[in-house]
N, CA, C and O atoms as CSV, one atom per row, in Angstrom:
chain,resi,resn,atom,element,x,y,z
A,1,UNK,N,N,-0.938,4.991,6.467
A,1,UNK,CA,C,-0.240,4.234,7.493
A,1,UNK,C,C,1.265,4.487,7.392
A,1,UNK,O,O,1.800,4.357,6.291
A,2,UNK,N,N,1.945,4.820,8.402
A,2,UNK,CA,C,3.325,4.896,8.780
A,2,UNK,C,C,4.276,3.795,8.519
A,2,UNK,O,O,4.094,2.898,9.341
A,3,UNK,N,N,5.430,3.468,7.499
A,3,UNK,CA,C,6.069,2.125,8.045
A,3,UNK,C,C,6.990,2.419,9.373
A,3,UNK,O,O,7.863,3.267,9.555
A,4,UNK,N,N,6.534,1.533,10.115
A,4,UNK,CA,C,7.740,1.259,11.119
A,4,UNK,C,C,8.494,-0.336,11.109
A,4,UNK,O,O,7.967,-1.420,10.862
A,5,UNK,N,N,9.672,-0.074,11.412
A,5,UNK,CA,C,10.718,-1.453,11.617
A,5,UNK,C,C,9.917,-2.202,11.880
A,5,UNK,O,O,8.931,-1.748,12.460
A,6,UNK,N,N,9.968,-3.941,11.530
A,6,UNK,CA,C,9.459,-4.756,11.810
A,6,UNK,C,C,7.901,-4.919,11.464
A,6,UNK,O,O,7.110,-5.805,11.785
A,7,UNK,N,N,7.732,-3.721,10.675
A,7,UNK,CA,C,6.279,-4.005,9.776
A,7,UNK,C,C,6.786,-5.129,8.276
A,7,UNK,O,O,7.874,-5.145,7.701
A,8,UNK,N,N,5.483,-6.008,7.975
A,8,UNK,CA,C,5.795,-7.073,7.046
A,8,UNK,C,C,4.910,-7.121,6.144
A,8,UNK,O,O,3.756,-7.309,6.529
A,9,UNK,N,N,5.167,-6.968,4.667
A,9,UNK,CA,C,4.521,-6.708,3.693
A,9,UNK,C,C,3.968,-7.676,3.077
A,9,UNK,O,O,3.211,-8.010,3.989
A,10,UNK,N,N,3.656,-8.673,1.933
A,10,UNK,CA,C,3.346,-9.600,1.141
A,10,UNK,C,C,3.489,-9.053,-0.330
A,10,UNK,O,O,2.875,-8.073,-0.752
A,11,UNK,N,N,4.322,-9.764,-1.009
A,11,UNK,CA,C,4.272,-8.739,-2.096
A,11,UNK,C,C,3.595,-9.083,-3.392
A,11,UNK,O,O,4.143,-9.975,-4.041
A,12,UNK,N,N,2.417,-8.500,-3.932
A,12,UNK,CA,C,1.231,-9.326,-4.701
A,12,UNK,C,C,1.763,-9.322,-5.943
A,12,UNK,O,O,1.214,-10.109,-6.714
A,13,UNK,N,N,2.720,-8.642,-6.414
A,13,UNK,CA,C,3.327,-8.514,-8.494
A,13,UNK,C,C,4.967,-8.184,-8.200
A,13,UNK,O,O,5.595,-7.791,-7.217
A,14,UNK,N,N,5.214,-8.452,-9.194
A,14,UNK,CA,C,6.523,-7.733,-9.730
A,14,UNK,C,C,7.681,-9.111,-9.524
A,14,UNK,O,O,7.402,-10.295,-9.335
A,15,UNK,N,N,8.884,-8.536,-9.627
A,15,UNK,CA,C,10.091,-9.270,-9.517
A,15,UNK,C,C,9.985,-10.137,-8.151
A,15,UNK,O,O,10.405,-11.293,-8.170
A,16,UNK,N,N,9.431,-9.596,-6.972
A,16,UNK,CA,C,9.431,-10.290,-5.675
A,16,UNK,C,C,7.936,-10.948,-5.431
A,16,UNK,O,O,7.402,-11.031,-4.325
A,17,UNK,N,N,7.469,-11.318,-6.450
A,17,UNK,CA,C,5.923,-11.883,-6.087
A,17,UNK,C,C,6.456,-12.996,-5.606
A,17,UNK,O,O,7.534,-13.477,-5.958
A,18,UNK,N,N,5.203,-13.720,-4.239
A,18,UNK,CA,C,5.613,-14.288,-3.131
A,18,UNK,C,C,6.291,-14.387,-2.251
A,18,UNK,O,O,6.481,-15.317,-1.467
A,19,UNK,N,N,6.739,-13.324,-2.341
A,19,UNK,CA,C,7.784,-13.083,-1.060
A,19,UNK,C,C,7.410,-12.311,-0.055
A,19,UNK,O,O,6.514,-11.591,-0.495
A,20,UNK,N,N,7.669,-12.002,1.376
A,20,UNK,CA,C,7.609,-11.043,2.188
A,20,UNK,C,C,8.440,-10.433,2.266
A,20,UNK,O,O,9.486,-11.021,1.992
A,21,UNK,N,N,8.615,-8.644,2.739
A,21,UNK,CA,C,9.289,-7.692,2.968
A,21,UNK,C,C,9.201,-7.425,4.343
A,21,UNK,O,O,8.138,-6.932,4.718
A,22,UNK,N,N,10.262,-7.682,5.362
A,22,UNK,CA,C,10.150,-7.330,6.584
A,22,UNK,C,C,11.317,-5.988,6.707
A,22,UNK,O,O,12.496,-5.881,6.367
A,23,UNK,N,N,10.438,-5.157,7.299
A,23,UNK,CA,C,11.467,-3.714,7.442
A,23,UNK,C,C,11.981,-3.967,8.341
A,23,UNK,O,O,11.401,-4.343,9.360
A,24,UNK,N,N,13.545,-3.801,8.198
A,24,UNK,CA,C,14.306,-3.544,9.091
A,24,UNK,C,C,14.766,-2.172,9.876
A,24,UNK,O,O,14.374,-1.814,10.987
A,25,UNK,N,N,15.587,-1.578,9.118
A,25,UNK,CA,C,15.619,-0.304,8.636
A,25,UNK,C,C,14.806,0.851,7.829
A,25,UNK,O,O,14.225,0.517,6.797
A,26,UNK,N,N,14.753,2.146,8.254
A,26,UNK,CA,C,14.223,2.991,7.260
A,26,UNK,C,C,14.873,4.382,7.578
A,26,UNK,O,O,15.317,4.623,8.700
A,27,UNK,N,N,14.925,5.476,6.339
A,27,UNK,CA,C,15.435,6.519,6.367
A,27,UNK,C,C,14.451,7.127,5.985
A,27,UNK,O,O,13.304,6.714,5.820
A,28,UNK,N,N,15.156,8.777,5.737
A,28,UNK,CA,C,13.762,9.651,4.926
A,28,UNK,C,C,13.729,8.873,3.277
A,28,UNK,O,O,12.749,8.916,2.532
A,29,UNK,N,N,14.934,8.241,2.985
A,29,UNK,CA,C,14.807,8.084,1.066
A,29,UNK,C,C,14.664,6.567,0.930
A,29,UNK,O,O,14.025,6.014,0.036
A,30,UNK,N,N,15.513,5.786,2.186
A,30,UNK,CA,C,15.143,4.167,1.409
A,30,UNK,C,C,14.719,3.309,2.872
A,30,UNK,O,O,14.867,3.537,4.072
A,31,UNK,N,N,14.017,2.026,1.925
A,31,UNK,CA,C,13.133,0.997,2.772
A,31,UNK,C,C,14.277,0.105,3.022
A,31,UNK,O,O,14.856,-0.240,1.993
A,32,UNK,N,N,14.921,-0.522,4.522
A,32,UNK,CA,C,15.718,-1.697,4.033
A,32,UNK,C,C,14.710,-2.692,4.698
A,32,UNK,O,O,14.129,-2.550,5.774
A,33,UNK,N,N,14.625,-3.907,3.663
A,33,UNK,CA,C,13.949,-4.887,3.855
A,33,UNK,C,C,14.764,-6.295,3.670
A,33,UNK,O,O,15.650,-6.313,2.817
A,34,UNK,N,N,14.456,-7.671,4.564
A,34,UNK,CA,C,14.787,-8.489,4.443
A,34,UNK,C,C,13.482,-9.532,3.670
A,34,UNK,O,O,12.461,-9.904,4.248
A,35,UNK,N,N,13.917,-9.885,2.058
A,35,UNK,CA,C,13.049,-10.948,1.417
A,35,UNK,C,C,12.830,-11.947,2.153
A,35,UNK,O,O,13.782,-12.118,2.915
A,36,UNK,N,N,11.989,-12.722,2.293
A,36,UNK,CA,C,11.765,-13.938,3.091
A,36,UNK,C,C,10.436,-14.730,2.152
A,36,UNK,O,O,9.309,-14.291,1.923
A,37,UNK,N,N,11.109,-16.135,1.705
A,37,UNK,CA,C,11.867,-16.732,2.846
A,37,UNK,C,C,13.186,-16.618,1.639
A,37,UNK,O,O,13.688,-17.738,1.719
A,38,UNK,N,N,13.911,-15.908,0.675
A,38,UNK,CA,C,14.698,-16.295,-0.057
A,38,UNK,C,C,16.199,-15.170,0.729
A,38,UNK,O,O,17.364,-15.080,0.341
A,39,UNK,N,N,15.581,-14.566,1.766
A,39,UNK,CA,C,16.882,-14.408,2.899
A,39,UNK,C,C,18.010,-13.556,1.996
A,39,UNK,O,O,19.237,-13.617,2.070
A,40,UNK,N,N,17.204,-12.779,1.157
A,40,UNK,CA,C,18.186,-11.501,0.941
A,40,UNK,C,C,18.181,-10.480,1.007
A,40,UNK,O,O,17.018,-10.306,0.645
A,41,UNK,N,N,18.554,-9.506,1.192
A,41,UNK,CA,C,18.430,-7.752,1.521
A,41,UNK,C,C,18.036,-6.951,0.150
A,41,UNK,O,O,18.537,-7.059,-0.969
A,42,UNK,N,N,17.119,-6.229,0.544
A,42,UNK,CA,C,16.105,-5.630,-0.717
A,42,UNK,C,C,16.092,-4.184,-0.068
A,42,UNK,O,O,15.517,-3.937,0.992
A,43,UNK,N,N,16.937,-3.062,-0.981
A,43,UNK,CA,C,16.853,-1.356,-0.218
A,43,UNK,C,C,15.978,-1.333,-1.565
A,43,UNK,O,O,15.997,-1.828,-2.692
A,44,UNK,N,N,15.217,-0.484,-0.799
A,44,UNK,CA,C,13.834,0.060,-2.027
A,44,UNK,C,C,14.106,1.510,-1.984
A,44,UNK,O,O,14.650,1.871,-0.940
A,45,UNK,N,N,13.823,2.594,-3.007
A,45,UNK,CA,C,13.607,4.203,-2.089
A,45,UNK,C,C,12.069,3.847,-1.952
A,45,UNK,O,O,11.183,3.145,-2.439
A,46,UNK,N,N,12.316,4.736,-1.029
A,46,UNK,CA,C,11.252,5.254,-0.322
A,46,UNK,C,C,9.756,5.765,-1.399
A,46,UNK,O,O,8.566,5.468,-1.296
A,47,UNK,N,N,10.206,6.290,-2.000
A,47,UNK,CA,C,9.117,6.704,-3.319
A,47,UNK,C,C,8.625,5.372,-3.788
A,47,UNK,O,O,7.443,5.030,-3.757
A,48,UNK,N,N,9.296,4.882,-4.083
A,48,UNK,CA,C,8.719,3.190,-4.874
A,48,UNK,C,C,8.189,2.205,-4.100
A,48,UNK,O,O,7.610,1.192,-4.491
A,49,UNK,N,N,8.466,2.628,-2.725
A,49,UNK,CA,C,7.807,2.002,-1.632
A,49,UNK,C,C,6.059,1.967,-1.412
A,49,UNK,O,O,5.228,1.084,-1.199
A,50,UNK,N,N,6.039,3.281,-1.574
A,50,UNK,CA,C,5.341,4.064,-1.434
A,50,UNK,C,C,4.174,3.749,-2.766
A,50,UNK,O,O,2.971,3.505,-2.670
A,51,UNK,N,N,4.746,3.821,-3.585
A,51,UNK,CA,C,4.125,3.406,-5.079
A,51,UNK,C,C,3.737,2.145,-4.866
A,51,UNK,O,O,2.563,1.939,-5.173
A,52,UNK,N,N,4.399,1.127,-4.394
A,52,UNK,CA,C,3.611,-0.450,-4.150
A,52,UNK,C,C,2.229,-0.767,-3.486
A,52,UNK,O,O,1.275,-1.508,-3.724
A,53,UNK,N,N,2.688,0.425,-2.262
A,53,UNK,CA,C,1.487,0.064,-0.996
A,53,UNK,C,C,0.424,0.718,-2.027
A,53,UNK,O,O,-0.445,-0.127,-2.240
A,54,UNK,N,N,0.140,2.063,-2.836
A,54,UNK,CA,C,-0.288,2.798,-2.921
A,54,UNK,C,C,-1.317,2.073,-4.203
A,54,UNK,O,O,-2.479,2.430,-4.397
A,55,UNK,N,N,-0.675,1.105,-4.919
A,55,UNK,CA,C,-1.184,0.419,-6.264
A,55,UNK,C,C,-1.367,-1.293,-5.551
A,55,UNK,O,O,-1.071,-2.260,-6.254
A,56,UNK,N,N,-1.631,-1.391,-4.808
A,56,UNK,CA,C,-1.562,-2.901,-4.492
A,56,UNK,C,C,-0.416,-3.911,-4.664
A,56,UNK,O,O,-0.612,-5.067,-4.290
A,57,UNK,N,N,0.714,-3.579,-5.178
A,57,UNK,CA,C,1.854,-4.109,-5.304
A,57,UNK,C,C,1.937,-4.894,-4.285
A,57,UNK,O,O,1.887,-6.119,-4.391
A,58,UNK,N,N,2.113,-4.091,-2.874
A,58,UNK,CA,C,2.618,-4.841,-1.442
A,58,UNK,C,C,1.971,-4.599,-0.675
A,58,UNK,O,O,2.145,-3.413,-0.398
A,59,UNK,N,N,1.131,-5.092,0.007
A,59,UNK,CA,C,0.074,-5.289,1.164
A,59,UNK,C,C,0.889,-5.323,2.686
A,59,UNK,O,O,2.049,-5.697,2.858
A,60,UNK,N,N,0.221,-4.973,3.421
A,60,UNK,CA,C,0.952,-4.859,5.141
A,60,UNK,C,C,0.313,-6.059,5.595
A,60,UNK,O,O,-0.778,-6.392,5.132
A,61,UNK,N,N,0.768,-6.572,6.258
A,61,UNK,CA,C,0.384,-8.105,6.569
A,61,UNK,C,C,0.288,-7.835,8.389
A,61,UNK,O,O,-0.827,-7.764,8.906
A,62,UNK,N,N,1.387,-7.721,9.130
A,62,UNK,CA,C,1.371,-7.312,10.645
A,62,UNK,C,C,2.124,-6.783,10.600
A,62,UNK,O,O,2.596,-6.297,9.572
A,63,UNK,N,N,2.807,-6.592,12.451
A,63,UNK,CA,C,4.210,-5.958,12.589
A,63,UNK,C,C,4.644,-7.250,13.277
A,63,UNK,O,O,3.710,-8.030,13.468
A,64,UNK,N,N,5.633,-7.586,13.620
A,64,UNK,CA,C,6.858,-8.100,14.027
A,64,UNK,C,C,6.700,-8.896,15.200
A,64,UNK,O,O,6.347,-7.814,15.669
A,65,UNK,N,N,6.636,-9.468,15.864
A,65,UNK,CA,C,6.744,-9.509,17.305
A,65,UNK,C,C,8.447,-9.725,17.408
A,65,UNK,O,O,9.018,-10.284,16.471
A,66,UNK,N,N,9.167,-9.283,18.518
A,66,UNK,CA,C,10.559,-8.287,18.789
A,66,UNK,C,C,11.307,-10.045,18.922
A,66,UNK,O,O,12.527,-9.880,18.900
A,67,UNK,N,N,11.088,-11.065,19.005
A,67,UNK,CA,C,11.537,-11.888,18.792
A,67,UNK,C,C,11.671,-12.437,17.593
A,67,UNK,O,O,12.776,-12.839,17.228
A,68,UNK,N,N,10.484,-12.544,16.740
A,68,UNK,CA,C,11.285,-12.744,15.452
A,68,UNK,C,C,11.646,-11.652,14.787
A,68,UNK,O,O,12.364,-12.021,13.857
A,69,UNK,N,N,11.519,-10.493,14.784
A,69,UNK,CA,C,12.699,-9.004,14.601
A,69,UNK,C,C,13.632,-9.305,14.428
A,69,UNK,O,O,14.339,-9.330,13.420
A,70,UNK,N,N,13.821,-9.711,15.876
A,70,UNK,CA,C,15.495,-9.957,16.246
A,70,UNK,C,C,15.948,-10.623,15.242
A,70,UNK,O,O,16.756,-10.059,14.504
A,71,UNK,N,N,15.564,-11.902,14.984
A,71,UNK,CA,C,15.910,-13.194,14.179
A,71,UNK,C,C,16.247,-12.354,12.668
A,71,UNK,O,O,17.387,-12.252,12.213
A,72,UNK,N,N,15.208,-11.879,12.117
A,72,UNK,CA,C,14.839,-11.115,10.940
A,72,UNK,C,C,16.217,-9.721,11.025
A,72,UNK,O,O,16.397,-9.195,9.927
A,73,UNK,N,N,16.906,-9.289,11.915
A,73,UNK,CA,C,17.447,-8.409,12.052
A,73,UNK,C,C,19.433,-8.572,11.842
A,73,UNK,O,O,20.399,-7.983,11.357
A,74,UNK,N,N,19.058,-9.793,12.602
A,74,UNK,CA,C,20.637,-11.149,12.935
A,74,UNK,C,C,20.729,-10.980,11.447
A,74,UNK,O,O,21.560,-10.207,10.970
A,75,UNK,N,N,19.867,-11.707,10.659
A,75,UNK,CA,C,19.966,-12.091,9.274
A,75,UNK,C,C,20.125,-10.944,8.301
A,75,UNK,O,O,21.248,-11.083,7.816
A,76,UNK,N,N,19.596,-9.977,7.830
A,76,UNK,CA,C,19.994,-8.635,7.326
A,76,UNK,C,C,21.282,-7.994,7.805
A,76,UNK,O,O,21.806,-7.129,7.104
A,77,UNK,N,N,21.906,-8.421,9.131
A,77,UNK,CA,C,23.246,-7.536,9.420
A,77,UNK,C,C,24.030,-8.676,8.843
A,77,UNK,O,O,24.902,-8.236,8.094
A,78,UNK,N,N,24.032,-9.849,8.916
A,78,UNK,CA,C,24.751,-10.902,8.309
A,78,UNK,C,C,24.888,-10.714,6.891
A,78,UNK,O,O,26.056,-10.593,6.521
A,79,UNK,N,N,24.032,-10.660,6.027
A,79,UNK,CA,C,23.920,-10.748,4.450
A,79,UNK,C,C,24.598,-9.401,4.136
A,79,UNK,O,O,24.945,-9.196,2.973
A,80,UNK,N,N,24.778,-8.628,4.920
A,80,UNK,CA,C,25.330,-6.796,4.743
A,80,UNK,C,C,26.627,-7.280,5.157
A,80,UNK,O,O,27.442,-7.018,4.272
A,81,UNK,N,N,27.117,-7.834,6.065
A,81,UNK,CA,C,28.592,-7.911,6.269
A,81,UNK,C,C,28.964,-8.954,5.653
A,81,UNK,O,O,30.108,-9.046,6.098
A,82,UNK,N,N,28.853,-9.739,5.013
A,82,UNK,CA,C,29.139,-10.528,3.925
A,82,UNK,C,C,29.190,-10.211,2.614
A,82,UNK,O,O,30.127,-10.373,1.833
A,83,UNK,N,N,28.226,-9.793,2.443
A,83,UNK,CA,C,28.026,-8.534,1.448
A,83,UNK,C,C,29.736,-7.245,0.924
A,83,UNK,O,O,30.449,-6.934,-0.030
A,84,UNK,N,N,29.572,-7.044,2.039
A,84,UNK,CA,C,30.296,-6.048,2.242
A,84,UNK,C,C,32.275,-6.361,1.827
A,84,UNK,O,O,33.160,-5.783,1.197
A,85,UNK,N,N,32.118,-7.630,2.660
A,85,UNK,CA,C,33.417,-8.539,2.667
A,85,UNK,C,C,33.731,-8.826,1.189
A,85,UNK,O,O,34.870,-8.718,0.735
A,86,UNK,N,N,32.645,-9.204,0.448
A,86,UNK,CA,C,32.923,-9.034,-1.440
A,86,UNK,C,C,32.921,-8.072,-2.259
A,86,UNK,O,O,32.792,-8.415,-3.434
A,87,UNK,N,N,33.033,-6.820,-2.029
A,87,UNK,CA,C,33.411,-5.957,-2.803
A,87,UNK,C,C,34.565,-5.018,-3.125
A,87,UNK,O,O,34.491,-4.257,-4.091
């Protein structure tokens, strides 16, 4: 399966267990995802992405509907330009 924007993961182990990964962004090397519901920006590469779906790590749950995207999208450009403003 392909990720596309606004696909949403569940994430079953690791540092982000219970959380969802909603893609925002993607390149050829990294995943950008917004954690939810703890509303912070998570860049994965792409390889380790890949390694989650591939070992059960992170499960695909749906895609998006373009309204809460949006919402999900507002919030990732916010936490990046804030972000950004502290360094």
């Amino acid at each position: 399966m392909k990720i596309k924007k606004g696909d949403l993961f569940a994430v079953q182990a690791g540092d982000y267990v219970g959380q969802m990964f909603a893609v925002v962004d993607l390149t050829k090397d990294v995943v950008d995802c917004l954690s939810v519901p703890s509303m912070q920006n998570v860049i994965i590469t792409k390889e380790k992405f890949d390694f989650g779906r591939n070992n059960g790590i992170i499960e695909y749950v749906e895609t998006l509907t373009t309204d809460v995207f949006t919402v999900i999208h507002a919030q990732y450009t916010k936490n990046a330009n804030i972000n950004h403003r502290f360094k």
